[in-house]
C-alpha positions in Angstrom: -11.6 -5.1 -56.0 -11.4 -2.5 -53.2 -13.4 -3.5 -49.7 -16.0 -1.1 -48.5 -15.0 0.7 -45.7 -15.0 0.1 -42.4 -18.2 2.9 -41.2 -17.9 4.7 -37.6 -20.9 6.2 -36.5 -20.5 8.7 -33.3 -24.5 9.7 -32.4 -25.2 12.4 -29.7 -28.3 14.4 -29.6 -28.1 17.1 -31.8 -25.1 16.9 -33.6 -23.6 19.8 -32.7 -20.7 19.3 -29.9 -19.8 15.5 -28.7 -20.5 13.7 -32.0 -18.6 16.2 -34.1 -16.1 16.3 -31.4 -15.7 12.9 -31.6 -15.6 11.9 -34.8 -12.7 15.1 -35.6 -10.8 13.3 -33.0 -10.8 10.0 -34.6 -10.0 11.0 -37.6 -7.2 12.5 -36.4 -5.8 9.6 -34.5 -6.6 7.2 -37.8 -4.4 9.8 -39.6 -1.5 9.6 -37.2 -1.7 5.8 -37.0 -2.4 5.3 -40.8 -5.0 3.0 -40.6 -7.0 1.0 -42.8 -10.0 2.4 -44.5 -12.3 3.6 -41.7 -14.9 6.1 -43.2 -16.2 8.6 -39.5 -19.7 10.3 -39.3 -21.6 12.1 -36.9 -25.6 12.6 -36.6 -27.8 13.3 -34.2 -31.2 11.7 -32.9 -32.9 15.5 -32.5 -30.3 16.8 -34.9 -31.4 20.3 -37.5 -30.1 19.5 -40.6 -27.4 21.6 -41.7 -25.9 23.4 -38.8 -22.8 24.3 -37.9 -21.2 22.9 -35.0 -21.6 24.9 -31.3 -19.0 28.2 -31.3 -17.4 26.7 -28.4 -17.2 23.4 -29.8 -15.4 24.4 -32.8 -12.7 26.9 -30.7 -11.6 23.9 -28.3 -11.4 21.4 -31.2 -9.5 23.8 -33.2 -7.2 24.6 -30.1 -6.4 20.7 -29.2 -6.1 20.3 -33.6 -9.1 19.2 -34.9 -11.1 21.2 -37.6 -14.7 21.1 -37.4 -14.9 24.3 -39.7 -16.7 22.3 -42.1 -19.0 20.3 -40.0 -22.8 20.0 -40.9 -25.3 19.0 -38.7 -27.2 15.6 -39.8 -30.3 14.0 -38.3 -30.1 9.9 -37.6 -31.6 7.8 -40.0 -32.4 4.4 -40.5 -29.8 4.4 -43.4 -27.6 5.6 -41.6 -27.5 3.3 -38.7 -27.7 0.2 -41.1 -24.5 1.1 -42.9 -22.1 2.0 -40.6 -20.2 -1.2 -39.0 -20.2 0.7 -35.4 -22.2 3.0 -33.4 -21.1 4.7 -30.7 -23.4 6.6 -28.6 -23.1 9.4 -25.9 -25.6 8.3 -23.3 -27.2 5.4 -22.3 -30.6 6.9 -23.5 -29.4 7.5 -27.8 -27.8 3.9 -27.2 -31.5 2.4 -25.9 -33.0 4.9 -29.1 -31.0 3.7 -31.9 -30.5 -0.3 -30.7 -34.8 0.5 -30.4 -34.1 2.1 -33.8 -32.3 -1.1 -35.2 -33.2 -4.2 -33.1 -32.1 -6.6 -36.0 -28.5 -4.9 -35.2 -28.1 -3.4 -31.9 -25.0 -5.7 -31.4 -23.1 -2.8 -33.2 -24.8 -0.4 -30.9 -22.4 0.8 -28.2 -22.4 3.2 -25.2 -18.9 5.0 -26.2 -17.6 5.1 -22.7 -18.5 1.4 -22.2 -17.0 0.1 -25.4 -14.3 -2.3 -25.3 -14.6 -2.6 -21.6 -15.8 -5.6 -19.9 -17.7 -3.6 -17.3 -20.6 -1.7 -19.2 -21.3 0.4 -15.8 -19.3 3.5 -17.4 -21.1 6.9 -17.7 -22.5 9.0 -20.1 -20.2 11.9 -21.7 -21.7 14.8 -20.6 -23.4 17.4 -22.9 -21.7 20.7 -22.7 -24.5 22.6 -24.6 -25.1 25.8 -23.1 -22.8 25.5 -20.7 -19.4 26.9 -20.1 -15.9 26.7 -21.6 -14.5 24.5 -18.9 -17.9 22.2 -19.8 -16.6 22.0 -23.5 -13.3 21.2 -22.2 -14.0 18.8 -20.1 -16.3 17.1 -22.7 -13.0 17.1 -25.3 -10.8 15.7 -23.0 -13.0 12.9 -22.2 -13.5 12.4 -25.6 -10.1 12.2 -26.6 -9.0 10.2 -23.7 -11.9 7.4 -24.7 -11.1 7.3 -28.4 -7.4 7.1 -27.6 -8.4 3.7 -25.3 -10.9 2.4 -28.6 -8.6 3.1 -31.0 -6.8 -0.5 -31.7 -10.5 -2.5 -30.9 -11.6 0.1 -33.6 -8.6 -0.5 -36.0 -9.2 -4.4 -35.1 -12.2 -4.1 -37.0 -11.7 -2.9 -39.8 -8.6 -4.8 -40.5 -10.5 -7.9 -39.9 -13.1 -6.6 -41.9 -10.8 -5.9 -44.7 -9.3 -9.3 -44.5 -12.8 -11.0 -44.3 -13.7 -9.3 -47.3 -10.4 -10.6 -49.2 -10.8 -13.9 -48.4 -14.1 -13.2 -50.0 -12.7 -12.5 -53.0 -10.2 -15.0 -53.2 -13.2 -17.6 -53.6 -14.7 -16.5 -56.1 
């Protein structure tokens, strides 16, 4: 019996430059790594269904090697939240909105630059929406620098996920 996945949820507000960013990036990095199963998404608490990600967005990802071609813009739901296994938010005001959005789980609620840390006092990744190339370049780098750093607590997980669910089966 195959385990579930382990679910990564990146949430920004509307799903159209740091979330996508993000989540292109990590799935990157759990290529390069080969990782266990760790399913990546992307929404958005003010998010339009079905747009593409920013211009800009999509030119510096593509530059640094991440596709984002295909990306589709997706509002946060309830269903969403409740599934994944982590939540990573941009700012500090989508992390109060979705652990407001999930009380019963908002231990799997995280501020993305805070995650993993032992001080929480880190910042917000800024939103380079309407803003300049250097904005959308200073967003990537700061969110490839932060995956890099979550990357083993993230591959922790799942593994012990994985192996949680084993035992599991071994039981029965």
């Amino acid at each position: 019996m195959n385990a579930k996945p382990y679910k990564v949820l990146f949430v920004c507000t509307g799903n159209l430059c740091r979330s996508p960013m993000a989540a292109g990036i990590l799935r990157i990095q759990l290529t390069k790594r080969r990782a266990p199963a760790i399913e990546v998404s992307s929404a958005g608490i003010m998010a339009s269904e079905g747009r593409e990600a920013e211009p800009l967005a999509v030119s510096i990802a593509r530059h640094n090697g991440v596709d984002l071609s295909h990306h589709r813009s997706a509002m946060l739901t309830r269903g969403l939240l409740e599934s994944a296994d982590l939540i990573l938010t941009m700012e500090r005001m989508q992390l109060q909105y979705v652990r407001g959005m999930i009380p019963h789980q908002k231990d799997k609620v995280h501020l993305l630059r805070a995650f993993g840390r032992r001080s929480v006092e880190q910042g917000d990744v800024d939103d380079p929406m309407s803003r300049d190339v250097e904005a959308y370049e200073d967003c990537f780098a700061t969110l490839q620098m932060e995956i890099a750093r979550i990357l083993p607590h993230i591959i922790r997980r799942a593994t012990q996920k994985k192996e949680a669910a084993a035992g599991r089966t071994e039981k029965k």
